[in-house]
VOLUM-198951 format. One record per residue (C-alpha): residue in three letters; x, y, z; residue number from 1. Coordinates in nm, 2 decimals. Example, Ala and Ser with C-alpha at 12.3 -4.5 7.8 and 13.67 -1.06 7.14 Angstrom:
2
ATOM residuo      x      y      z num
ATOM     ALA   1.23  -0.45   0.78   1
ATOM     SER   1.37  -0.11   0.71   2
END
This chain:
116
ATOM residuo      x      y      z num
ATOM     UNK   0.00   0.00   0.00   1
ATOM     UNK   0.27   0.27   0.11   2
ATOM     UNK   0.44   0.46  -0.19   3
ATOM     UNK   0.84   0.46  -0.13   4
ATOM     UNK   1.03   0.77  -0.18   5
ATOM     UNK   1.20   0.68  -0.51   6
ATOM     UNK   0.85   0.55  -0.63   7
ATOM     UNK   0.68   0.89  -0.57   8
ATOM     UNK   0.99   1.06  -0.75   9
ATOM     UNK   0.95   0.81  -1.05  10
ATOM     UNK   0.59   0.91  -1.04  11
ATOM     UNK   0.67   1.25  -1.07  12
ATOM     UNK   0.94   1.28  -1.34  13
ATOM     UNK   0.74   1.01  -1.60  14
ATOM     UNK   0.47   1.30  -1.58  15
ATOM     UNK   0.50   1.50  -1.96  16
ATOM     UNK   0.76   1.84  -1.92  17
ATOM     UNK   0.88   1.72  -1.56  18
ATOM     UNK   1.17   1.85  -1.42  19
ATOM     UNK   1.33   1.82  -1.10  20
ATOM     UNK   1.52   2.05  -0.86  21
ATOM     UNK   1.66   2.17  -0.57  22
ATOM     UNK   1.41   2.34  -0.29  23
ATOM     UNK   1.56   2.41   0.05  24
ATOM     UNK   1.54   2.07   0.23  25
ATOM     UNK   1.31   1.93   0.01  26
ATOM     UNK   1.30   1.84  -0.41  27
ATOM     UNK   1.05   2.06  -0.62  28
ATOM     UNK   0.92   1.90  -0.92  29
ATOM     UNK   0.81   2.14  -1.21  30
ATOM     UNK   0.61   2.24  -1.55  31
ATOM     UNK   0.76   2.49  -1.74  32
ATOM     UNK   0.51   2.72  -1.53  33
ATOM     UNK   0.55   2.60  -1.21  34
ATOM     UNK   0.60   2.35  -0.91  35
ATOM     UNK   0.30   2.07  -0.90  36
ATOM     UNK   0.52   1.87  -0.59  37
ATOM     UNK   0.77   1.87  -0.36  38
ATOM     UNK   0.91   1.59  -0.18  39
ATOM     UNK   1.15   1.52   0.09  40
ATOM     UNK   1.39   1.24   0.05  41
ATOM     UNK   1.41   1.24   0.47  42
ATOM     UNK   1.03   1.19   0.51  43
ATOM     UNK   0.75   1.03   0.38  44
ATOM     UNK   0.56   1.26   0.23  45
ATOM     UNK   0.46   1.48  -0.11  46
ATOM     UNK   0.36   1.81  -0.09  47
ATOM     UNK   0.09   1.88  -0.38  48
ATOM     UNK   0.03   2.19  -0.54  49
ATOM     UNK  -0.36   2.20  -0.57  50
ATOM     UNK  -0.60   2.49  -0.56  51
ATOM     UNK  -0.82   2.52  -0.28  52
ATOM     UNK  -1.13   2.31  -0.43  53
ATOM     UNK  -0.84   2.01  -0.56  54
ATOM     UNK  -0.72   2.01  -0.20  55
ATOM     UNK  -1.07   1.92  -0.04  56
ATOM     UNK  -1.13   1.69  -0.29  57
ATOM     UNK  -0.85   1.46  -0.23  58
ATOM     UNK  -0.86   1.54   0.15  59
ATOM     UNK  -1.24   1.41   0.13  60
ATOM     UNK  -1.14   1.12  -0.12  61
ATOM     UNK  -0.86   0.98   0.12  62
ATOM     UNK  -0.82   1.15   0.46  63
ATOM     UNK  -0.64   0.88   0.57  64
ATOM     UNK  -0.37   1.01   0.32  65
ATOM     UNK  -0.39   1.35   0.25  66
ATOM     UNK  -0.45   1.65   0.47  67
ATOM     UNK  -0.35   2.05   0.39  68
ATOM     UNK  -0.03   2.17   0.44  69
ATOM     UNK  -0.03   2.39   0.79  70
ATOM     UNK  -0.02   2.75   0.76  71
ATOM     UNK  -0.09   2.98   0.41  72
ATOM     UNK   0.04   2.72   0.17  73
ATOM     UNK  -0.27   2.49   0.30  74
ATOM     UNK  -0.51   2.79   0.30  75
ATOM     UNK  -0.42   2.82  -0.06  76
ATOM     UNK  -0.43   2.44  -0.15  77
ATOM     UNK  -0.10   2.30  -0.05  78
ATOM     UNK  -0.16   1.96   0.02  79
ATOM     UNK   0.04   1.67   0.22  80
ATOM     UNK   0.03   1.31   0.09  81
ATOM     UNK   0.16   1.03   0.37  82
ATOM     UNK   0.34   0.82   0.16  83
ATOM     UNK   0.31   0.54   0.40  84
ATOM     UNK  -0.06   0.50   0.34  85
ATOM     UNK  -0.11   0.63   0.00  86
ATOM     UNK  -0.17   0.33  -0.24  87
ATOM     UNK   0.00   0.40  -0.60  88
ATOM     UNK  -0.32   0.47  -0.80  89
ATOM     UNK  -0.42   0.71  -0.60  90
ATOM     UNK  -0.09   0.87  -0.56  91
ATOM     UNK  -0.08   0.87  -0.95  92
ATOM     UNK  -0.43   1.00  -1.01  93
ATOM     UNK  -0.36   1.34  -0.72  94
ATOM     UNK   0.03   1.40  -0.91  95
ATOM     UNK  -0.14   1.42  -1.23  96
ATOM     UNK  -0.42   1.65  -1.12  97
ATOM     UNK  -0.16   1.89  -0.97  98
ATOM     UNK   0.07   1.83  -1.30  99
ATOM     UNK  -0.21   1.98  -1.48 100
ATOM     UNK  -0.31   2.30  -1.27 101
ATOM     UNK   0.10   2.41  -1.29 102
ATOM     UNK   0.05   2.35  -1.71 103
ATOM     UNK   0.11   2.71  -1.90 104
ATOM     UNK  -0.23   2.87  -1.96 105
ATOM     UNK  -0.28   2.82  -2.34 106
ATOM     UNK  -0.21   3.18  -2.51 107
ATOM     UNK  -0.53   3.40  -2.62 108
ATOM     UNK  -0.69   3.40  -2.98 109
ATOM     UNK  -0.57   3.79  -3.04 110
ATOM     UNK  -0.95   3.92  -3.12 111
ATOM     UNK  -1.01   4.04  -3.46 112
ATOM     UNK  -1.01   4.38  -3.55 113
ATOM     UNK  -1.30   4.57  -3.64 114
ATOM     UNK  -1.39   4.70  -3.92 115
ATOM     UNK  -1.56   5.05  -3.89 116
END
């Protein structure tokens, strides 16, 4: 049931545009826009980069695994995943949801210019 450490990072990195890198104690993993995770190699645990609504949802879904990061990160969505009682499909299914909020924002249709 528990997701290891180098599991959870394999997870991460086989999502489309991943990168990985450095942050403080822990290890960010990125879209070209932004950081969906960050893990710590020293704990269990994945930090998910949801929006408030994705946060509940998962937190409702499996409380037993995922509860908001303390403080402003969790007000604004930040969410904690136990790797020891995460299964992997679940794990899979929260990583890709917070892959996709940190995706660029697809560029506007310039609007066409009026004729007078």
């Amino acid at each position: 049931m528990a997701v290891t450490v180098e599991r959870a990072r394999e997870l991460c990195l086989a999502l489309d545009g991943a990168s990985e890198a450095p942050h403080f104690h822990r290890v960010a993993f990125k879209t070209p826009r932004k950081t969906f995770a960050t893990l710590d190699p020293a704990a269990p645990d994945i930090n998910l980069m949801f929006d408030p609504d994705h946060r509940d949802f998962w937190c409702e879904q499996a409380p037993h695994a995922f509860a908001p990061v303390a403080g402003g990160w969790g007000r604004m969505g930040a969410t904690r995943c136990d790797l020891l009682t995460v299964d992997e499909p679940t794990l899979a299914s929260a990583l890709k949801a917070a892959h996709l909020l940190a995706q660029p924002k697809p560029k506007k249709k310039p609007k066409p210019k009026q004729s007078k």
